[in-house]
C-alpha positions as CSV (number, residue, x, y, z in Angstrom):
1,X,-12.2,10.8,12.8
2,X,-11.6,7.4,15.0
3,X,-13.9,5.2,12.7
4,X,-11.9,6.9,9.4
5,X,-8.7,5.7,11.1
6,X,-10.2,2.6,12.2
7,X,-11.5,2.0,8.8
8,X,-7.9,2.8,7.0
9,X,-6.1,0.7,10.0
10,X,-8.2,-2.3,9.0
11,X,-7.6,-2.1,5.3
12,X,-4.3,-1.8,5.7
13,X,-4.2,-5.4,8.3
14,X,-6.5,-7.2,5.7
15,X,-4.3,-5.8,2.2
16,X,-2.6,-9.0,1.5
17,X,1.7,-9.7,1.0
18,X,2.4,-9.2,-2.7
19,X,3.7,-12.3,-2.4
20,X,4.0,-15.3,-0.1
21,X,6.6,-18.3,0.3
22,X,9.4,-17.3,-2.5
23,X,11.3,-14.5,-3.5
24,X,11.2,-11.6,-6.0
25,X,14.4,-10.0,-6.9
26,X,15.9,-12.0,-3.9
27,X,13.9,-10.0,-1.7
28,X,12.1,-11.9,1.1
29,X,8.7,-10.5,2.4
30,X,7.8,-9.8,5.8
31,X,4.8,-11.7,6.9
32,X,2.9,-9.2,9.4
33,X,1.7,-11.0,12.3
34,X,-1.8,-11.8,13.5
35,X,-2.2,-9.2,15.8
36,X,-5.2,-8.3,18.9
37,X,-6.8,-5.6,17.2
38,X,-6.8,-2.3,19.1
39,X,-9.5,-0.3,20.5
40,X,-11.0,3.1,19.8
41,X,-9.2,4.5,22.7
42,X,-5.4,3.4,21.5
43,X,-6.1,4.4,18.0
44,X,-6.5,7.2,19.1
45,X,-3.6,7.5,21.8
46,X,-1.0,6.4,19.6
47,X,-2.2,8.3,16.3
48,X,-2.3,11.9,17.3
49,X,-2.6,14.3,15.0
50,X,-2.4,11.8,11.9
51,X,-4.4,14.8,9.5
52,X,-6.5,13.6,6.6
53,X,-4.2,14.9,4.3
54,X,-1.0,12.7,5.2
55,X,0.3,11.2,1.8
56,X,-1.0,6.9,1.7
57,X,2.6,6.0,2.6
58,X,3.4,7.6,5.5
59,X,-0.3,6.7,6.6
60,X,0.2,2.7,6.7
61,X,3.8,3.3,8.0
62,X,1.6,4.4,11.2
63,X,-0.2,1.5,10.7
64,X,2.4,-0.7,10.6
65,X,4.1,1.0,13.7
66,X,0.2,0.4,15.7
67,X,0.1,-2.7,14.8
68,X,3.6,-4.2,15.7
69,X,3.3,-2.7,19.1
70,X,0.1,-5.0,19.2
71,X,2.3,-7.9,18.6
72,X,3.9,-10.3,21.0
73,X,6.7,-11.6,18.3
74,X,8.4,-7.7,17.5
75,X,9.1,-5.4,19.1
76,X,9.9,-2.0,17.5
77,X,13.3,-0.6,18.6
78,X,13.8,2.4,15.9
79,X,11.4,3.8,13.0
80,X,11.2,6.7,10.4
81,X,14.8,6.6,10.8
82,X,16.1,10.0,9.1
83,X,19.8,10.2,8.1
84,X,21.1,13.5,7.4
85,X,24.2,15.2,6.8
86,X,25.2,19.4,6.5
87,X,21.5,19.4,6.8
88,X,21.1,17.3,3.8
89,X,19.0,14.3,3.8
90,X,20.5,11.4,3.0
91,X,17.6,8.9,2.9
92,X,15.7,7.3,5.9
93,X,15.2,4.3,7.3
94,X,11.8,2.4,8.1
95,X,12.3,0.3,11.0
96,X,14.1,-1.6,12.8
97,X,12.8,-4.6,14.4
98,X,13.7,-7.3,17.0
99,X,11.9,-10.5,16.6
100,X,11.3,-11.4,20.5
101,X,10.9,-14.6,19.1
102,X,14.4,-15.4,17.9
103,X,16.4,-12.3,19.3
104,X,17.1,-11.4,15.2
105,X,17.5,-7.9,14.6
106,X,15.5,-6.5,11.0
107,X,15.2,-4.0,8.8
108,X,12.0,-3.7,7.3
109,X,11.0,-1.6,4.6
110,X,7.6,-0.9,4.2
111,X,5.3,-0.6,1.1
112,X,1.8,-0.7,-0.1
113,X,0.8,0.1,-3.5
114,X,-2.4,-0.1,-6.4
115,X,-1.3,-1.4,-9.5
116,X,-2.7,-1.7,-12.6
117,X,-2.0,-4.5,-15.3
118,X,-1.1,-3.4,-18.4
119,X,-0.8,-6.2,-21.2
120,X,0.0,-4.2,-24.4
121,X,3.8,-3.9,-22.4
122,X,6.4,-6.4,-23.4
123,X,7.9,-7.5,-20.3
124,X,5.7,-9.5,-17.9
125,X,6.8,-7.7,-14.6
126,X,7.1,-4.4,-16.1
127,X,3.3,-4.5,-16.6
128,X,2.1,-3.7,-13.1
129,X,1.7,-0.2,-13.5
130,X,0.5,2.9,-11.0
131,X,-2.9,3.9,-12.4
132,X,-1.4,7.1,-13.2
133,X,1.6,5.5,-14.9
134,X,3.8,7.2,-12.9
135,X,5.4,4.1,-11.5
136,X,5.9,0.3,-11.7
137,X,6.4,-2.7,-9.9
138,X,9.6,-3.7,-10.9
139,X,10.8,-0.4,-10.9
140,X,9.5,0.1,-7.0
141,X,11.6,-3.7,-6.1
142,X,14.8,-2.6,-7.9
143,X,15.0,0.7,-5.9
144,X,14.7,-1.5,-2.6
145,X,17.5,-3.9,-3.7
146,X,19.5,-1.9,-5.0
147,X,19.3,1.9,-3.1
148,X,17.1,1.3,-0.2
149,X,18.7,-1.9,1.3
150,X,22.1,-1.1,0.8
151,X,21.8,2.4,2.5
152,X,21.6,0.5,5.6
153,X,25.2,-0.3,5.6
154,X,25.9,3.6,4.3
155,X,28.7,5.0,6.5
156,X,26.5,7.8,7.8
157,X,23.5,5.4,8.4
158,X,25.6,2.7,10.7
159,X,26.8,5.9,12.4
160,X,23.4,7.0,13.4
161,X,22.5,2.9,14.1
162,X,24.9,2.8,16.4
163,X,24.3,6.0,19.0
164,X,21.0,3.2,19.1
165,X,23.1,0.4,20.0
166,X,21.6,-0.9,16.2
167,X,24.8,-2.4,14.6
168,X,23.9,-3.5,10.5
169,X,26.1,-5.9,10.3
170,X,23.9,-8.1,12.0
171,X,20.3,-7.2,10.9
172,X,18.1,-8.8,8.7
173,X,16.6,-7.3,5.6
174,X,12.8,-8.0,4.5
175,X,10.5,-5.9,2.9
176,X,6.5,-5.7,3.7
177,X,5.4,-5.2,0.5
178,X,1.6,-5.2,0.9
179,X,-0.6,-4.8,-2.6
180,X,-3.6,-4.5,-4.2
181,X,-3.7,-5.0,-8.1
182,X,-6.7,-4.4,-10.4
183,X,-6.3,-6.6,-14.4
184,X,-8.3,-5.4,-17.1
185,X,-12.1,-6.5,-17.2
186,X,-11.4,-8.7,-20.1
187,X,-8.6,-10.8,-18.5
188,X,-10.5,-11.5,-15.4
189,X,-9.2,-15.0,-14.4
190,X,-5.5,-14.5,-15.6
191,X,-2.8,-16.1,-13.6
192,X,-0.3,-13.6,-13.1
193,X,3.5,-14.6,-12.5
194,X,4.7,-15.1,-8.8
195,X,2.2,-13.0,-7.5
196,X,-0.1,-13.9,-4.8
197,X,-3.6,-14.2,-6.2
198,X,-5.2,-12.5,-2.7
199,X,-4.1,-9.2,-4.0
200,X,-6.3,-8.8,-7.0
201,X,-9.0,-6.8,-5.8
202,X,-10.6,-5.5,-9.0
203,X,-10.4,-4.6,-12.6
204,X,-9.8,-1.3,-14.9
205,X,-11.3,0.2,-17.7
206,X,-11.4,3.3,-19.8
207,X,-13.6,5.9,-19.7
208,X,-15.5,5.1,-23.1
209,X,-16.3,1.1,-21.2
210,X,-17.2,2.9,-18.4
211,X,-19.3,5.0,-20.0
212,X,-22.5,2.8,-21.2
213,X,-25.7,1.5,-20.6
214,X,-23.9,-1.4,-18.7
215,X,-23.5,1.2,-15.8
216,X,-25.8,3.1,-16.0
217,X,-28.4,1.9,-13.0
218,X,-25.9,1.3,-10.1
219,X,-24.5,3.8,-7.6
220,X,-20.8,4.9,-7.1
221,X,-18.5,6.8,-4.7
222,X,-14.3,7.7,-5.7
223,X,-12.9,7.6,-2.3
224,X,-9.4,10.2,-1.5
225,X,-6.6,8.1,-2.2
226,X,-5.9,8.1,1.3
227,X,-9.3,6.3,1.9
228,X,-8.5,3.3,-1.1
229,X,-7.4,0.9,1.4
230,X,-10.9,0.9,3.3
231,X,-13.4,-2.1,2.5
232,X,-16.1,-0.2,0.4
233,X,-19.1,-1.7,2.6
234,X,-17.8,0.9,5.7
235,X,-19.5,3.7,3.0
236,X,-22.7,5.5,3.1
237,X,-23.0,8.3,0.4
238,X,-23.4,7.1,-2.9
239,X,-23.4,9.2,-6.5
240,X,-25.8,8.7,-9.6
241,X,-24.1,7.7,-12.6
242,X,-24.2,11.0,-13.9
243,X,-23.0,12.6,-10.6
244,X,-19.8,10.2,-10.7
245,X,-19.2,10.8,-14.5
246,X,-18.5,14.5,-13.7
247,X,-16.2,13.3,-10.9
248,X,-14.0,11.2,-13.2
249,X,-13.4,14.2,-15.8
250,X,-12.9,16.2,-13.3
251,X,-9.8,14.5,-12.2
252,X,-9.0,13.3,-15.7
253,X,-7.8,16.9,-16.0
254,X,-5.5,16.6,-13.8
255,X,-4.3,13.4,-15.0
256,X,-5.5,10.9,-12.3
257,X,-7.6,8.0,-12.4
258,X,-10.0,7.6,-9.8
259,X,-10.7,4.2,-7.5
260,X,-14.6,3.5,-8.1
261,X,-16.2,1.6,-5.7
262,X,-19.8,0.3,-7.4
263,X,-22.6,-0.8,-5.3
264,X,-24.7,-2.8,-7.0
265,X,-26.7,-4.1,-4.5
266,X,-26.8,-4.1,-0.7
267,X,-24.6,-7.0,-0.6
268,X,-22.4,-6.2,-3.4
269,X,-19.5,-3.8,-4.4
270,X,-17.1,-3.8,-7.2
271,X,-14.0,-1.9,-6.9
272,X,-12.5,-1.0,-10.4
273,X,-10.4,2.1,-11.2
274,X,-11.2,4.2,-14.8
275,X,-7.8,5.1,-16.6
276,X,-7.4,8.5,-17.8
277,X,-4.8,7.4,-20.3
């Protein structure tokens, strides 16, 4: 269990910002610092319990916790922050930061997401899709500016704030949006609009592309979702082309479209995912 949450800690440090030196939305990201990384011993001290079937999110905001208490610039004063009332949740909180460096007090909120580029939509952001098409990149940043963000300064929320001597008047609000983004085969060596280039980590296809001769003699593995932000080189069973095919329809049924990690040789992978739609 160590090297999986070693392996899922490391992806998660080398996913890169979604974007870098500019604003989206007028939402400013939060750079995660260069950090010491930690041994096996404090990965596993400070992530007890953290089961394989914990949903991504709540995975890398574990992450994120580990790795900001390996940093000399923060230092992490509240997280998960839940805000209830009559029993009701309201909404939570990520964390709250101080930056040791400046004294500045910040609320982060964290994500980290797969998209998918879809071309055949109109609007140019509204193209980075889920791989499921559940969700969307714009649709993700207007939530944070306009419900997310603003439930910090949410009467109940500066309440609970402030039994933490946390006061939101005074805190900063950035969001760690961390990303990795897969175009279609075709459109390889797009540029894509005020994106940061780092996060494109691989293409998409359908099943019928997938599904020829070009494919046929390399090996595959579909990691769990909670295993897609682990470098593909950390892996050591491999399926047939045959064996993988099965695995794809499989969770076509159930309307998801696997990651594919493809070895094609002992020093190279491709990462793609095959849509079900």
């Amino acid at each position: 269990m160590t090297n999986l949450l070693r392996n899922q800690l490391t992806g998660f440090l080398n996913t890169p910002p979604l974007w870098i030196n500019s604003e989206i939305l007028n939402l400013q990201q939060f750079n995660f610092p260069k950090i010491q990384f930690p041994d096996n011993s404090e990965i596993e001290e400070n992530l007890p319990g953290l089961a394989t079937n914990f949903v991504l999110g709540k995975r890398m905001e574990k992450y994120f916790s580990l790795g900001l208490k390996r940093s000399r610039k923060y230092r992490v004063l509240a997280e998960n922050i839940q805000i209830i009332k009559d029993k009701i949740t309201l909404g939570e909180i990520d964390f709250i930061l101080e930056d040791l460096q400046t004294g500045k007090t910040i609320h982060v909120e964290l994500v980290y997401k797969f998209y998918v580029y879809d071309p055949s939509i109109k609007n140019e952001m509204e193209r980075w899709i889920g791989p499921n098409r559940k969700d969307s990149l714009l649709q993700k940043l207007i939530k944070i500016k306009d419900s997310q963000f603003p439930f910090l300064f949410n009467s109940q929320t500066k309440r609970v704030l402030e039994k933490l001597n946390i006061y939101s008047e005074n805190i900063e609000q950035l969001v760690c949006f961390k990303a990795q983004l897969f175009i279609p085969k075709r459109i390889h060596k797009e540029n894509f609009y005020s994106l940061n280039q780092k996060c494109i980590s691989g293409y998409w296809i359908t099943f019928s592309e997938f599904d020829t001769t070009e494919y046929f003699n390399f090996l595959f593995f579909a990691p769990k979702k909670q295993n897609w932000p682990v470098q593909p080189e950390y892996q050591d069973i491999w399926f047939s082309f045959d064996e993988i095919k099965l695995q794809i329809l499989k969770l076509f049924t159930e309307k998801k479209s696997p990651l594919i990690w493809m070895k094609i040789n002992s020093q190279k992978i491709e990462k793609f995912f095959v849509v079900w739609w």
